[in-house]
C-alpha positions in Angstrom: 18.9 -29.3 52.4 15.9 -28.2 50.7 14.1 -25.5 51.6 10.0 -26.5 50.5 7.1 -24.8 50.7 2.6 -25.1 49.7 0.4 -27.8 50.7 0.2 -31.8 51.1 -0.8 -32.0 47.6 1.1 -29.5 45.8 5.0 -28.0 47.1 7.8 -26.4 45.3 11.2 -27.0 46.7 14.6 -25.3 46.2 18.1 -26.0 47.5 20.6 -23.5 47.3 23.3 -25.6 47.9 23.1 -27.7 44.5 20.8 -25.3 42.4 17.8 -27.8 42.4 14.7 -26.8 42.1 11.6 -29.1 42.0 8.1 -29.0 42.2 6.2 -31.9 43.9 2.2 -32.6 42.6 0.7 -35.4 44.9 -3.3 -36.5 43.4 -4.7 -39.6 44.5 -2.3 -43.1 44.4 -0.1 -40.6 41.9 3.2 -38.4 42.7 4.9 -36.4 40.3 8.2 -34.6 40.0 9.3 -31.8 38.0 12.8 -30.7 38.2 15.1 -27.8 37.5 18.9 -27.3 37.9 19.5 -23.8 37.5 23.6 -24.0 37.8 23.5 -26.2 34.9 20.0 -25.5 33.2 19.0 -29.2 33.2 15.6 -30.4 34.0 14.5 -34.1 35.0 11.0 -35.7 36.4 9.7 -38.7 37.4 6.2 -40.3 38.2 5.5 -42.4 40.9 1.9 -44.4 40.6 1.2 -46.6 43.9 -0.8 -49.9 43.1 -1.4 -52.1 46.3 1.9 -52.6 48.1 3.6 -51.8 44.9 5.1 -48.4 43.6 5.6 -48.0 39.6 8.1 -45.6 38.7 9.3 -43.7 35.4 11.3 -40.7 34.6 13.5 -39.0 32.9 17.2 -38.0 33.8 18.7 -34.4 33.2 21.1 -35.8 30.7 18.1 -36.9 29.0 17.6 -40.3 29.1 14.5 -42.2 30.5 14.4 -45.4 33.5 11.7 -47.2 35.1 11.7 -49.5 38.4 8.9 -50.6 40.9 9.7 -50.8 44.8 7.4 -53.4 46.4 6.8 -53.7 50.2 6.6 -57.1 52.2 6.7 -56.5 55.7 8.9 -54.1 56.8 11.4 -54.5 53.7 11.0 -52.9 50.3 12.4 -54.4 46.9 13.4 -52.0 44.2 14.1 -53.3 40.9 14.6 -51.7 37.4 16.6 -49.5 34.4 18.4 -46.9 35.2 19.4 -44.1 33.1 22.4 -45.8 31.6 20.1 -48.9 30.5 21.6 -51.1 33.4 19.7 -53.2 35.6 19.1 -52.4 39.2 17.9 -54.2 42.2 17.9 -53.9 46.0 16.2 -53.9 49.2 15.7 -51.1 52.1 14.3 -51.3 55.1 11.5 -49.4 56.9 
């Protein structure tokens, strides 16, 4: 569990368990994640744009790779489809 602290639009996190530390930068329809692993020294982020009832998102893993997706709500279900970080299609649904 996470430990987080600041404001709506900026927070830094950390989580003692797994070494993660992130910081999370909210402006306007945009979200944006920057991440730190400090038992392993990896970083990651990812950004998260919000267009309508569709999310865009991008990013890149701490093994250094890059993936992309988009979750689009309908109702109370959300459809996530996209590349992962090993280049192989994903797709799903969750539910609010």
């Amino acid at each position: 569990m996470a430990t987080c602290t600041g404001s709506g639009s900026f927070q830094t996190c950390y989580d003692a368990q797994s070494g993660n530390s992130y910081s999370v930068q909210r402006h306007g329809n945009t979200t944006t994640i920057q991440g730190y692993n400090s038992n392993t020294g990896s970083t990651w982020n990812q950004t998260s744009r919000k267009i309508g009832g569709t999310t865009f998102h991008n990013g890149m893993s701490s093994d250094g790779n890059s993936w992309s997706g988009t979750s689009r709500s309908i109702g109370s279900q959300t459809y996530h489809q996209g590349i992962d970080s090993d280049g192989e299609p994903y797709s799903g649904y969750s539910y609010d």
